[in-house]
Backbone as JSON, one array per atom type, in Angstrom:
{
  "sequence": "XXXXXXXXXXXXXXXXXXXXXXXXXXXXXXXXXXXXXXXXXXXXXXXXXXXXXXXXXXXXXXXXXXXXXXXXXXXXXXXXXXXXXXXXXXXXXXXXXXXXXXXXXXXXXXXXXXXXXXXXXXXXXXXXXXXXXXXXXXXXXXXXXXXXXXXXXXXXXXXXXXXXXXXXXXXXXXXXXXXXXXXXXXXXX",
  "N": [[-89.48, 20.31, 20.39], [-87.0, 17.41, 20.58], [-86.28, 14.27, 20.22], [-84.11, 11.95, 21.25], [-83.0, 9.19, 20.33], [-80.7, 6.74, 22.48], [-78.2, 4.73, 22.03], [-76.57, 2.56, 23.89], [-73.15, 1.1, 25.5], [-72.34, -0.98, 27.45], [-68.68, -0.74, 29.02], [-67.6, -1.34, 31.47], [-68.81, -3.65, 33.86], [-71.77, -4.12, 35.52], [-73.68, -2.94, 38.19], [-76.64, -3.13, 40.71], [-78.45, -2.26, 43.3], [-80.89, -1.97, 44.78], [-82.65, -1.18, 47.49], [-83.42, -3.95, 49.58], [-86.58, -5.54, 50.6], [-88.08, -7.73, 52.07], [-88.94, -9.78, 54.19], [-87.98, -10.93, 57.26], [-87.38, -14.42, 57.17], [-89.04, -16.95, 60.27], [-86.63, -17.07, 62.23], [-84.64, -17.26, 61.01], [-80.95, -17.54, 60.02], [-78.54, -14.79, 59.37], [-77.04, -14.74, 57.19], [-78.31, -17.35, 55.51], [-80.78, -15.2, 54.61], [-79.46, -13.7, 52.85], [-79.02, -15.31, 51.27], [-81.13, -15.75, 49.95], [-82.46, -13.43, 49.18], [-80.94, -11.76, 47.5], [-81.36, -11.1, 45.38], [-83.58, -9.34, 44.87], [-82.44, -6.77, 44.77], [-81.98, -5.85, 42.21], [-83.27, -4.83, 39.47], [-86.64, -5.03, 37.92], [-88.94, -5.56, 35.6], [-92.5, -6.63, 35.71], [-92.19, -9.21, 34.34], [-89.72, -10.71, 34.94], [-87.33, -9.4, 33.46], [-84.66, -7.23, 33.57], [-83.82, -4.33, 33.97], [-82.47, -0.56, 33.67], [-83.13, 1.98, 35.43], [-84.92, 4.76, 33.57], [-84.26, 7.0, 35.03], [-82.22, 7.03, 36.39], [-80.5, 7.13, 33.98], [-80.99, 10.26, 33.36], [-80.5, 11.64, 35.83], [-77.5, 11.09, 35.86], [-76.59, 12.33, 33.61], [-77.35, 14.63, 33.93], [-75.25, 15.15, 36.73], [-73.29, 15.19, 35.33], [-73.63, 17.82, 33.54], [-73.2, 19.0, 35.64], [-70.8, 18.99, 36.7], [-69.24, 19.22, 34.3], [-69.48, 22.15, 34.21], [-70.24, 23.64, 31.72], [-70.42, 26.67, 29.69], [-72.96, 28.19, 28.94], [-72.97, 29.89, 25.73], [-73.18, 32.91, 25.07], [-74.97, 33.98, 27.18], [-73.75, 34.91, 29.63], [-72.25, 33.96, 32.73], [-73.79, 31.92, 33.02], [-74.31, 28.24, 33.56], [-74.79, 25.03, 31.73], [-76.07, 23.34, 33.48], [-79.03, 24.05, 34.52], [-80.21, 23.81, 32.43], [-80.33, 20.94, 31.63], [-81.26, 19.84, 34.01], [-84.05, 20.58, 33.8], [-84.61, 20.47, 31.44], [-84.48, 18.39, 30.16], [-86.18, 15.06, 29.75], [-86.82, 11.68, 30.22], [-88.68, 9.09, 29.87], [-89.03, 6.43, 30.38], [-87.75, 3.18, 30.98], [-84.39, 1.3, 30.82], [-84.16, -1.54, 28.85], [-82.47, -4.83, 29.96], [-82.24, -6.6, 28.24], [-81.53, -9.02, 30.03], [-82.51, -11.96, 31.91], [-83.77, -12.06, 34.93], [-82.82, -14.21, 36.53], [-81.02, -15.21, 35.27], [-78.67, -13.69, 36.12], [-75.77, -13.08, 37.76], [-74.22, -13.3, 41.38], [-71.91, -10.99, 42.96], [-70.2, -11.97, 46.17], [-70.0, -9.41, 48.69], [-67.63, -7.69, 51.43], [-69.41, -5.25, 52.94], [-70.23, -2.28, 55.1], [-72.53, -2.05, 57.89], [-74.09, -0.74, 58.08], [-74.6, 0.53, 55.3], [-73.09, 2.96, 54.59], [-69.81, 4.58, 54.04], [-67.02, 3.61, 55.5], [-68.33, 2.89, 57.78], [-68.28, 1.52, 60.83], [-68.9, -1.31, 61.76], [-69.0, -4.22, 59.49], [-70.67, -6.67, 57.13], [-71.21, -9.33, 55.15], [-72.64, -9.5, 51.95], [-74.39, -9.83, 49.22], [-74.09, -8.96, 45.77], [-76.05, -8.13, 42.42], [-74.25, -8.84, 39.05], [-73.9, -7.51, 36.71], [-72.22, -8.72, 33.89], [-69.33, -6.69, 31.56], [-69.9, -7.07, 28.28], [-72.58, -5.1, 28.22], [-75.65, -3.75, 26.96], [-77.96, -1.33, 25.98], [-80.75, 0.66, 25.0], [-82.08, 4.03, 25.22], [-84.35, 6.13, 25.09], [-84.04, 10.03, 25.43], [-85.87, 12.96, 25.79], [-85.72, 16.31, 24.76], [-86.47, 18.77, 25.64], [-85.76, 21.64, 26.08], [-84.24, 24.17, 24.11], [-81.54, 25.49, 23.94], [-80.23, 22.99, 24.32], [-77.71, 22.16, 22.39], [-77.83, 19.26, 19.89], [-75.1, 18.72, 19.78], [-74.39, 19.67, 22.02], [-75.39, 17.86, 23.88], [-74.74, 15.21, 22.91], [-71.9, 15.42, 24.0], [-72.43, 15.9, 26.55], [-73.78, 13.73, 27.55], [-71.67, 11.71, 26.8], [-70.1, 12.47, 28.71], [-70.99, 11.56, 30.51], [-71.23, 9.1, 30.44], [-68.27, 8.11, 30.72], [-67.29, 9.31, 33.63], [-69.13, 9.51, 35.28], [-70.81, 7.11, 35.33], [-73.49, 4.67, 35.74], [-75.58, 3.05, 38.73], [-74.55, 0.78, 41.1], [-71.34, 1.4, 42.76], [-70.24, 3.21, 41.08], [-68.35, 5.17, 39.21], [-68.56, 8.63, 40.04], [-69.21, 7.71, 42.35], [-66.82, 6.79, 43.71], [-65.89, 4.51, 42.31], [-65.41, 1.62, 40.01], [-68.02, 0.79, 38.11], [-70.65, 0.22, 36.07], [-70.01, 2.2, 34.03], [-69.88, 3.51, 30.57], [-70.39, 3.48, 27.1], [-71.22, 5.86, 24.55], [-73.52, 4.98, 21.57], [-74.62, 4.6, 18.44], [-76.58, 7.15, 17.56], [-79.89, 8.2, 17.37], [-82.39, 10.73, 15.91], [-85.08, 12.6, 16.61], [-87.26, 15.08, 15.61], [-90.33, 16.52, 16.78], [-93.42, 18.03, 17.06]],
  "CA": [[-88.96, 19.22, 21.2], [-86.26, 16.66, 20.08], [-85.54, 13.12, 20.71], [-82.33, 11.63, 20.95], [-83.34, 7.6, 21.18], [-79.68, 6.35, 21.98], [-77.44, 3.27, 21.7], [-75.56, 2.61, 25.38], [-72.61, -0.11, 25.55], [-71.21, -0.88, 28.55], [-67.63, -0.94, 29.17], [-67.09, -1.93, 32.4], [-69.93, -4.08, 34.63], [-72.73, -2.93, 35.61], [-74.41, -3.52, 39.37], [-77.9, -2.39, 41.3], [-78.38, -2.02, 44.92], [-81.7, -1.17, 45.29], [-83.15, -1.94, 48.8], [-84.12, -5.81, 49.61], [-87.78, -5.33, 51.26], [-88.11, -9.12, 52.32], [-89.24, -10.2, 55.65], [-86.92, -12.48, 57.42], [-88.4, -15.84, 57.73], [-88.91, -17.04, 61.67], [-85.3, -17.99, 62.95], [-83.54, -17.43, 59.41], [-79.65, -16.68, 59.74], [-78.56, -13.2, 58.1], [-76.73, -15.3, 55.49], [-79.23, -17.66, 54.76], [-81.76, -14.28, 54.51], [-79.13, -13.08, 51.72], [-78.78, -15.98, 49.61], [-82.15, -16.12, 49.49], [-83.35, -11.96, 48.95], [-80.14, -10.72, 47.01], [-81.26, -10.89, 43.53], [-84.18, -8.05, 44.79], [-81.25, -5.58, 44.51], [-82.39, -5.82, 40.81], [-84.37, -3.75, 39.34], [-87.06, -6.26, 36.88], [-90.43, -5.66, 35.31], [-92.92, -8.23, 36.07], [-91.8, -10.71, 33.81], [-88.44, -10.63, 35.45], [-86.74, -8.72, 32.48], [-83.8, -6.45, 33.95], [-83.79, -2.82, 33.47], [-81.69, 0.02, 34.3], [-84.17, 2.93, 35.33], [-84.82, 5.94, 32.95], [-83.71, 8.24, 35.84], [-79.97, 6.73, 36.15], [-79.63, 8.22, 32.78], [-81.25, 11.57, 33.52], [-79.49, 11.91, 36.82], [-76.04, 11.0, 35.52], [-76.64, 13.54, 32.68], [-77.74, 16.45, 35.09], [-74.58, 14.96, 36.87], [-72.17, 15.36, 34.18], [-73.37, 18.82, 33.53], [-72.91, 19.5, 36.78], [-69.1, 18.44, 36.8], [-68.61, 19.99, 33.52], [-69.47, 23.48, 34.22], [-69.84, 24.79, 30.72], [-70.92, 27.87, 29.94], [-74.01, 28.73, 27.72], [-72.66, 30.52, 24.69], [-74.42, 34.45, 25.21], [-75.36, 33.84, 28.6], [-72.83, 35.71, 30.69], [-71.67, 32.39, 33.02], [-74.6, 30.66, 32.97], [-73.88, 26.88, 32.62], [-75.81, 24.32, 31.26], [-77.02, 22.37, 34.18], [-80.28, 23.93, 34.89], [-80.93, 22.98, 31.19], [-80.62, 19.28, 31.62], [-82.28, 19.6, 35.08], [-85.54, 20.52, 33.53], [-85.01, 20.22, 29.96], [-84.33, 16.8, 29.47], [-86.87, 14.01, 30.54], [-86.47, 10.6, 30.5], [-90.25, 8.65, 30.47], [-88.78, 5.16, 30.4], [-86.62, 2.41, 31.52], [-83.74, 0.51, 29.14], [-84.25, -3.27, 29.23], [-80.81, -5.01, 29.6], [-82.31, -8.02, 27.32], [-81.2, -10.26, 30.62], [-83.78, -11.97, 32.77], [-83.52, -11.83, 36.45], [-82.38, -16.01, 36.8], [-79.57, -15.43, 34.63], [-78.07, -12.61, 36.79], [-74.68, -13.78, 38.76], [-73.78, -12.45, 42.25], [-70.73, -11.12, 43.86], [-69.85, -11.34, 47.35], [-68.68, -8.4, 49.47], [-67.9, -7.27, 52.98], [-69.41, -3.98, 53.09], [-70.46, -1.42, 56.36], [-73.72, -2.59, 57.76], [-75.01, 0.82, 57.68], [-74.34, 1.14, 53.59], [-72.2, 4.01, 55.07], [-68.69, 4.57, 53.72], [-66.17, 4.01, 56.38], [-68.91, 2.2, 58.82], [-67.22, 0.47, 62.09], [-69.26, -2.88, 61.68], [-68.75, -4.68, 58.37], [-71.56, -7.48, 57.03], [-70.92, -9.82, 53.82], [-73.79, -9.07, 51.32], [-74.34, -9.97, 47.41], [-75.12, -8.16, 44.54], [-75.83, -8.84, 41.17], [-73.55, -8.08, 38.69], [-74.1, -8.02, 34.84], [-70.51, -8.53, 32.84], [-69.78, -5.79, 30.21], [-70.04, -5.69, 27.31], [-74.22, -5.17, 28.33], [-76.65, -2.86, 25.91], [-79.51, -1.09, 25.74], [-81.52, 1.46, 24.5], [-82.68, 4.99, 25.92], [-84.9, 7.68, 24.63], [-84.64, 11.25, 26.28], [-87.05, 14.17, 25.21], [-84.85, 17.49, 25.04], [-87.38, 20.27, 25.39], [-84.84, 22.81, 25.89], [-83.44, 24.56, 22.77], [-80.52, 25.39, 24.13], [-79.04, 21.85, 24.93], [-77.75, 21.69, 20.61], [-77.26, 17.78, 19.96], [-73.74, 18.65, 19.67], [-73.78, 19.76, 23.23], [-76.23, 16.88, 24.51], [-73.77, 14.17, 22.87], [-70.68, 15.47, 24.86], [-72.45, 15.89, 28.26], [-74.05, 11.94, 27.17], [-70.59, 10.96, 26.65], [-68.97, 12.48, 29.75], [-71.67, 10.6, 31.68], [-70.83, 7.57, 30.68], [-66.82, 7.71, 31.14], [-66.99, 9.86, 34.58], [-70.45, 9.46, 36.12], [-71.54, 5.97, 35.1], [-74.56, 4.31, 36.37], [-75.51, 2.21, 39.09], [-73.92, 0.76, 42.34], [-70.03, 1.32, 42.47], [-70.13, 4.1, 39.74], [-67.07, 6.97, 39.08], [-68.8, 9.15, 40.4], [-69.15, 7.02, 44.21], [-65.68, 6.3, 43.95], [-66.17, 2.93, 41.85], [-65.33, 1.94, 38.21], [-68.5, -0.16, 37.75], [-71.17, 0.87, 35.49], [-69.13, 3.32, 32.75], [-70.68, 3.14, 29.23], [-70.18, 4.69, 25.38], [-71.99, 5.99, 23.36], [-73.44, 4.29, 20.23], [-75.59, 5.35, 17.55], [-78.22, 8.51, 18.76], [-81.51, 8.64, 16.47], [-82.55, 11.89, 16.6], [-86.53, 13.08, 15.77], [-87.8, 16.29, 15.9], [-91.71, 16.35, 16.77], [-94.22, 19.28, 17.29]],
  "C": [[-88.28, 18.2, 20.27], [-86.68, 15.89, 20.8], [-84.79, 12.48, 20.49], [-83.01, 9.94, 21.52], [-81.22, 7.19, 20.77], [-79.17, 4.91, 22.62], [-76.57, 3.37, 23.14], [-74.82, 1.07, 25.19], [-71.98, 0.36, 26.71], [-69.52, -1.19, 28.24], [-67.13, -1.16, 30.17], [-68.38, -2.69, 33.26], [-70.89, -3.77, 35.4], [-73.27, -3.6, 36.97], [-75.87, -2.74, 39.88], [-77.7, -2.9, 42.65], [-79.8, -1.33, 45.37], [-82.43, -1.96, 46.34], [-84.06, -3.19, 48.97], [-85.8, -5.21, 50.82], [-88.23, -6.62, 52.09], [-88.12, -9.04, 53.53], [-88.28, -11.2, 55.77], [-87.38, -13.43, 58.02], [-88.06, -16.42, 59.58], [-87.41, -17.85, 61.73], [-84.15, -18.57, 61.9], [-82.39, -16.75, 59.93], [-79.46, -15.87, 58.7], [-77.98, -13.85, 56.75], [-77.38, -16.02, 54.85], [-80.44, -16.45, 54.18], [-81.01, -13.65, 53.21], [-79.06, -13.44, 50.74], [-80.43, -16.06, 49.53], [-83.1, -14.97, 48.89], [-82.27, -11.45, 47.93], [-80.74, -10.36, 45.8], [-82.92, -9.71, 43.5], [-83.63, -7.08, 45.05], [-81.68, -5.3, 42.94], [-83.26, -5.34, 40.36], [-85.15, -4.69, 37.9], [-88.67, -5.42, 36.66], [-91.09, -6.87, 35.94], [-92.86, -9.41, 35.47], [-90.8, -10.8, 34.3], [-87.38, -10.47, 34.66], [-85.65, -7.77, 33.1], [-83.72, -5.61, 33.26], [-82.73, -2.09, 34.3], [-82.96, 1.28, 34.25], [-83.94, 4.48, 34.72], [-83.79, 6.81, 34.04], [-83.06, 7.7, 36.45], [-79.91, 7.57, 34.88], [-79.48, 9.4, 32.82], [-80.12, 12.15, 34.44], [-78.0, 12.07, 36.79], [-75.89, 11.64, 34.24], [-76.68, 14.74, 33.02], [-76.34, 16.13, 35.8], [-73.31, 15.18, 36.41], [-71.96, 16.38, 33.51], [-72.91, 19.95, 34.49], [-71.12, 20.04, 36.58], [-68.51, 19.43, 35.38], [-68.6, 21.77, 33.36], [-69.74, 23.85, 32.71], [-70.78, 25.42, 30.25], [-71.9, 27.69, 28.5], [-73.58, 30.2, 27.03], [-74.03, 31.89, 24.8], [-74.53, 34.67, 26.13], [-74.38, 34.08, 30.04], [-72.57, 34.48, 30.97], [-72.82, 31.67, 33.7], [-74.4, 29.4, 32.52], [-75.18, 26.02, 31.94], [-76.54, 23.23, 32.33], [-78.33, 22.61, 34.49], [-80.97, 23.31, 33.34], [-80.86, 21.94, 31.1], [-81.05, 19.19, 32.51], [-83.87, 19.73, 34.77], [-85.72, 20.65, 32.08], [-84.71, 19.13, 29.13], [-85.39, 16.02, 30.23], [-86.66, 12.4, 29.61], [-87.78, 9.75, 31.0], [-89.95, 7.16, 30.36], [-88.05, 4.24, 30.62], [-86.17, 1.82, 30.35], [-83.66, -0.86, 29.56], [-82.74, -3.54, 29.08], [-81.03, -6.32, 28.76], [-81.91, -9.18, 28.43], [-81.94, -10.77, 31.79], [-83.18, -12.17, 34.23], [-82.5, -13.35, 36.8], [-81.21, -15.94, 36.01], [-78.44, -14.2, 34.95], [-76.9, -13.46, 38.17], [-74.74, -13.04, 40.27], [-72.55, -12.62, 42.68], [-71.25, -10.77, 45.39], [-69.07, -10.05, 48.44], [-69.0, -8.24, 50.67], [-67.61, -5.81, 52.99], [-69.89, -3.5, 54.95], [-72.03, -1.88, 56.39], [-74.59, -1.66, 57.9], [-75.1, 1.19, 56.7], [-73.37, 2.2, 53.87], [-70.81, 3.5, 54.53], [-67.98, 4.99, 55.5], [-66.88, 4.0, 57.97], [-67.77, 1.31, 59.78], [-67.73, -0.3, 61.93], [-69.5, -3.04, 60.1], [-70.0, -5.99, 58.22], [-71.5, -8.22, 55.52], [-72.43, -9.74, 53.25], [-73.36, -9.35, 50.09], [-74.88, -9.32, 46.79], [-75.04, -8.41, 43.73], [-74.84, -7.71, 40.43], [-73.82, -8.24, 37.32], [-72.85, -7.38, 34.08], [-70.77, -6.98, 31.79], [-68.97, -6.59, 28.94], [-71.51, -5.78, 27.37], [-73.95, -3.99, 26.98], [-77.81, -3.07, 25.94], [-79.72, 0.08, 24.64], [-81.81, 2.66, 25.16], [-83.26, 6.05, 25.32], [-84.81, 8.38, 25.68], [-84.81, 12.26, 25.24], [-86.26, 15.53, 25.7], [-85.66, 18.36, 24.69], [-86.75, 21.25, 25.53], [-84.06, 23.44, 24.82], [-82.37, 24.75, 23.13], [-79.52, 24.47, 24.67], [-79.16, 21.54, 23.1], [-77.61, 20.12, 20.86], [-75.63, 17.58, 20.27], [-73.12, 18.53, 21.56], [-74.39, 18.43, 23.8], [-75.22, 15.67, 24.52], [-72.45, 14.47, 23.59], [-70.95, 15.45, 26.57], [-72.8, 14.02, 28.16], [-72.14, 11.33, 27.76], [-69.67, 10.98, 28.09], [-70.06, 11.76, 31.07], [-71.33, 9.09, 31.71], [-69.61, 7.6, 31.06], [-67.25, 8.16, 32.78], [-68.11, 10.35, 35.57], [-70.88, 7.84, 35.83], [-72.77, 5.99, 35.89], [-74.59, 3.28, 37.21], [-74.99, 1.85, 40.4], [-72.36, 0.74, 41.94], [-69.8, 1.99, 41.14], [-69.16, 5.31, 40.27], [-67.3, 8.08, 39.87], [-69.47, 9.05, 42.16], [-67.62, 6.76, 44.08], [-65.1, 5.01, 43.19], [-65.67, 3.25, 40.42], [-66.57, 1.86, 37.66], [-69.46, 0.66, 36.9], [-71.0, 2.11, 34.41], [-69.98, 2.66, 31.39], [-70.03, 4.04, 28.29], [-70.9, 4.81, 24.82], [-72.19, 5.2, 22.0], [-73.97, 5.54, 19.22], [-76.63, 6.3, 17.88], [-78.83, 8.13, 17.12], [-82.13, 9.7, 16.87], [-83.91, 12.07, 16.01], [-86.79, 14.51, 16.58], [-89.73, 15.94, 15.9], [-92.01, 17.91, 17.59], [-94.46, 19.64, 18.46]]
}
């Protein structure tokens, strides 16, 4: 088993969208209910630290082998996605170093079903964190046949053409795109 701990810079802004749970206080208007729940779209530890969750990376790695089709060298046309489907894991989230209170929001008028191409429309905020963000990510490559060589090109085509996040390349969006930095690589028993 390898590990690849690597270096992520954003290059374009990064958003979350993960479902507001919040009761709506007795006889609260929907817009007062948004300025007051949006910023639990955010994904935070309990100190209110902002993370992006291990499995965005995984997903948009299994994603990116998807899209790339390429073939495992020997292996008649076997590609490489079942090998990043179960031979990569991902046991941790990457802090974005930015605490929940210092997270901006934009406004938009999306479909009030989340649905693309909904008939009723509803203005809603989400946070947005500028780029140039950075983190950190270890994933654990138990599969011998993902070489580093190949791991860093499916990595890389996740970040240009899968990004992470709400409004990512791969929804139709720019938002969330990244590059590669520095990988640290360890081999362990």
């Amino acid at each position: 088993m390898r590990t690849a701990t690597c270096e992520i810079i954003g290059i374009s802004p990064y958003s979350q969208s993960r479902p507001v749970r919040a009761e709506h206080l007795e006889n609260e208007l929907p817009q007062k209910y948004e300025e007051r729940t949006w910023k639990e779209r955010l994904n935070c530890d309990p100190e209110g630290n902002v993370f992006i969750p291990g499995m965005a990376f995984k997903n948009a790695l299994t994603s990116a082998a998807q899209y790339r089709s390429d073939k495992v060298p020997g292996k008649r046309n076997a590609t490489y996605t079942k090998h990043f489907t179960s031979g990569v894991v991902v046991t941790t989230n990457a802090s974005l170093g930015i605490r929940r209170e210092d997270v901006a929001g934009e406004w938009l008028f999306v479909p009030s079903d989340g649905k693309r191409g909904g008939g009723s429309r509803v203005w809603k905020q989400f946070p947005i964190i500028p780029d140039p963000w950075k983190t950190s990510i270890e994933f654990h490559i138990l599969d011998d046949a993902i070489s580093d060589e190949v791991f860093k090109a499916h990595l890389k085509h996740a970040g240009t053409l899968i990004g992470l996040g709400r409004f990512r390349p791969q929804n139709n969006g720019f938002y969330g795109r990244f590059k590669l930095g520095a990988i640290k690589w360890t081999t362990l028993d």
